[in-house]
C-alpha positions as CSV (number, residue, x, y, z in Angstrom):
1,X,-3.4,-23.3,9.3
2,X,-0.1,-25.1,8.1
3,X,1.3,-23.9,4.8
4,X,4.5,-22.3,3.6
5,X,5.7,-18.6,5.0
6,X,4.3,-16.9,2.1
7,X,0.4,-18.6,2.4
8,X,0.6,-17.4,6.1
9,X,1.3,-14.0,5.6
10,X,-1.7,-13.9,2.8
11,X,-4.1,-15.7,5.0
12,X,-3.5,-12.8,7.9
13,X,-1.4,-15.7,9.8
14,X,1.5,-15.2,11.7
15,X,4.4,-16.1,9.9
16,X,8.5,-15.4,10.2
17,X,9.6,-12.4,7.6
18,X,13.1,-13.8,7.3
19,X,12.1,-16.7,5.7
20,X,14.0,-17.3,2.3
21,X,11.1,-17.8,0.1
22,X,9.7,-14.0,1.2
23,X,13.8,-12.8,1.6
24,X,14.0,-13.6,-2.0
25,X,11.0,-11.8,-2.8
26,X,11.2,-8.9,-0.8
27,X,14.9,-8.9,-2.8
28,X,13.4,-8.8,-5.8
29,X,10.8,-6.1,-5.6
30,X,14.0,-3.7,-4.5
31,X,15.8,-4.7,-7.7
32,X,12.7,-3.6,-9.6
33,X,12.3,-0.5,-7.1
34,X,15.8,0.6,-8.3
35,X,15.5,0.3,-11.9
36,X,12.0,2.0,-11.3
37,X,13.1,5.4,-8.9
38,X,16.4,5.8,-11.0
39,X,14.5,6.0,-14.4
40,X,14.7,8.8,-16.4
41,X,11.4,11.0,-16.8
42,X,10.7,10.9,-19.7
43,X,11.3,7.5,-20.4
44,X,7.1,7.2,-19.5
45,X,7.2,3.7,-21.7
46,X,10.3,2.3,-19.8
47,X,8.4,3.6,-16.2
48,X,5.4,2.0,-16.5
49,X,6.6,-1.5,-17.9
50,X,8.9,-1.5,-14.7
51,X,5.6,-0.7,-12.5
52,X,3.8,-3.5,-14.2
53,X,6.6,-5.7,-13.9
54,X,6.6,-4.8,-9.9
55,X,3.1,-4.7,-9.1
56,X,0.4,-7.5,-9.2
57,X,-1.7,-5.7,-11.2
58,X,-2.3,-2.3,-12.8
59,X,-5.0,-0.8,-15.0
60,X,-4.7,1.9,-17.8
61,X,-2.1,4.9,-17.0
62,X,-0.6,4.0,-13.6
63,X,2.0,6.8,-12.5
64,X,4.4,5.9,-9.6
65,X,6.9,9.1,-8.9
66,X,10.3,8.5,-7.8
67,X,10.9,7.6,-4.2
68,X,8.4,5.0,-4.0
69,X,9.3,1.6,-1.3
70,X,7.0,-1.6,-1.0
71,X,7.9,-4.8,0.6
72,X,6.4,-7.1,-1.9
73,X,4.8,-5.2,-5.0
74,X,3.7,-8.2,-6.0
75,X,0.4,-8.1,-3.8
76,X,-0.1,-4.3,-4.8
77,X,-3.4,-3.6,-7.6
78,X,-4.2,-0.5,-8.9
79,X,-6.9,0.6,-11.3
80,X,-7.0,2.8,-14.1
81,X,-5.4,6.4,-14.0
82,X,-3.6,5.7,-10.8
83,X,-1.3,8.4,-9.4
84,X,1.2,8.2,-6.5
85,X,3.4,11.3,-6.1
86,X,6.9,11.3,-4.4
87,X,8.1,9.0,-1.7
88,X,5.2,6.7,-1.0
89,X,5.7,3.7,1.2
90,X,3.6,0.4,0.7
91,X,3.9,-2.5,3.4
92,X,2.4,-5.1,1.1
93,X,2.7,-8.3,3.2
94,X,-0.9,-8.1,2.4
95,X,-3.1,-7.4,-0.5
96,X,-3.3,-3.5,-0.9
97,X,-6.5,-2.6,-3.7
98,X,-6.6,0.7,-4.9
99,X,-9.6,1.2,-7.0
100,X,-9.6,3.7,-10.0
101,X,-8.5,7.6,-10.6
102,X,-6.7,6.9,-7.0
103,X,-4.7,9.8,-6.3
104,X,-2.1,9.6,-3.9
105,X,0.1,12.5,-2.3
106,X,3.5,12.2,-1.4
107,X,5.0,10.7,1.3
108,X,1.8,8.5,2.2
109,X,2.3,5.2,4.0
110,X,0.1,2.1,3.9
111,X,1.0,-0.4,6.0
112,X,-0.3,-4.1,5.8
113,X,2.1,-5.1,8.4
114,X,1.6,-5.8,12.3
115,X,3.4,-6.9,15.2
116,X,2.4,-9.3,18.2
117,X,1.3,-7.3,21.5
118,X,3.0,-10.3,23.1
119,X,6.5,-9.1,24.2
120,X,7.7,-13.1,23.3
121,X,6.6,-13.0,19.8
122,X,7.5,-10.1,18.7
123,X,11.2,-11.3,20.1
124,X,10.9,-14.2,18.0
125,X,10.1,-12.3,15.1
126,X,6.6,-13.3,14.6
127,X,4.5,-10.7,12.3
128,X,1.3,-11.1,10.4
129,X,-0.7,-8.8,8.1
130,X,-4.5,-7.6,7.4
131,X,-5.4,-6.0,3.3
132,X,-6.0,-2.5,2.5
133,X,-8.7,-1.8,0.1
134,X,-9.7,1.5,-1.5
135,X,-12.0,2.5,-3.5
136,X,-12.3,4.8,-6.5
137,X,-11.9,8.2,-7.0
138,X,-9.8,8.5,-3.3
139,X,-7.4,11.0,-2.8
140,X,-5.2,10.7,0.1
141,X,-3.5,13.8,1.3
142,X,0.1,14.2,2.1
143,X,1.6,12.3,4.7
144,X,-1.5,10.3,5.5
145,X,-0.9,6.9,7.3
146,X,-3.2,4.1,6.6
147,X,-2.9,1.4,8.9
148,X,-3.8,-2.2,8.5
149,X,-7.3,-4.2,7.3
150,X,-8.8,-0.9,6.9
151,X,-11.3,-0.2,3.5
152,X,-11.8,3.4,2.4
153,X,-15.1,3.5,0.5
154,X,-15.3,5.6,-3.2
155,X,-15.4,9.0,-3.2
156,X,-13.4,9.5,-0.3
157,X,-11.1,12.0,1.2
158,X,-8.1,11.7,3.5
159,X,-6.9,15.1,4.8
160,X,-2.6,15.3,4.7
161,X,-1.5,14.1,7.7
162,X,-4.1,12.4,8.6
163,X,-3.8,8.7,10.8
164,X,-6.5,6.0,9.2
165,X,-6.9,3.7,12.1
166,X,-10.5,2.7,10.8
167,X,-12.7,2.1,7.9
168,X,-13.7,5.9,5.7
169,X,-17.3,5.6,4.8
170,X,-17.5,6.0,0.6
171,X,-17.5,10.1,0.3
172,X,-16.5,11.2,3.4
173,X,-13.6,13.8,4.2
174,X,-11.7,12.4,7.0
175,X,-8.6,14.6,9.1
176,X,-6.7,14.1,12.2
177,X,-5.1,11.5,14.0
178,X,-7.0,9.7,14.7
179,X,-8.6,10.6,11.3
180,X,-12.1,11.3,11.7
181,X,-15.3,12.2,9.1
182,X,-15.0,16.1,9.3
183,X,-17.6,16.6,6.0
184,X,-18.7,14.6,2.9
185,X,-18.1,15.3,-0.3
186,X,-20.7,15.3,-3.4
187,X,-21.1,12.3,-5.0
């Protein structure tokens, strides 16, 4: 599939990250991250104009705490009442869906981003990416790692600390790393 750095990375191609187009971007997003993480508190106006202004799209009330990194923002969406606490990291080379009433813990890390296996394209700085989607009401524990293409279904839990290496079934309480179902919740 031929098409510029940018249409690669969103089709789940490999592409090159230093490209300028996605350089420029990424340059961007970490203009709006500072305006966004140095913003007073109470200024609640001023901090969610900045996080509609960074992400791709956002529902009614989104909350983002100070601290927060993404590559992109731009291929972040979040529904209605979204929370993310304190220093939250976001690889968004790909699309990352958060349904509604999200609530995210601090220091949780999604990543969209992969590397080649292959020793020589990784050296030439080949990358790609797969989406993260999930669902509504999720609450993602403290220091959970979500790892790319996975899709955590509604209702979900993931435990603090726990690595996401696969899908979550909708409801389920996952823990561990890898994370596994340890229970379901009531729907």
């Amino acid at each position: 599939m031929a098409g510029t750095a940018r249409e690669l990375m969103l089709a789940g191609q490999l592409y090159r990250g230093d490209d300028p187009e996605l350089v420029e971007l990424r340059n961007a997003a970490k203009r709006r991250l500072l305006r966004l993480n140095a913003m007073e508190p109470e200024d609640a106006a001023g901090r969610e104009a900045v996080i509609r202004e960074l992400l791709g799209a956002a529902g009614r009330n989104p909350t983002i705490c100070p601290g927060f990194a993404c590559d992109y923002g731009s291929n972040i969406s979040v529904g209605d009442d979204f929370f993310c606490n304190f220093n939250c990291v976001f690889l968004d080379c790909a699309p990352i869906t958060i349904g509604h009433r999200a609530q995210i813990a601090p220091a949780v890390q999604i990543y969209t981003a992969e590397h080649p296996l292959d020793r020589a394209a990784r050296a030439a700085f080949w990358e790609s990416a797969r989406p993260v989607a999930i669902g509504d009401d999720v609450w993602i524990g403290g220091g959970a790692i979500l790892l790319p293409g996975i899709t955590v279904g509604d209702g979900a839990v993931i435990g603090a600390g726990a690595v996401v290496t696969r899908d979550v079934p909708p409801n389920a309480v996952v823990a561990g790393n890898p994370a596994r179902v340890v229970k379901w919740t009531k729907e």
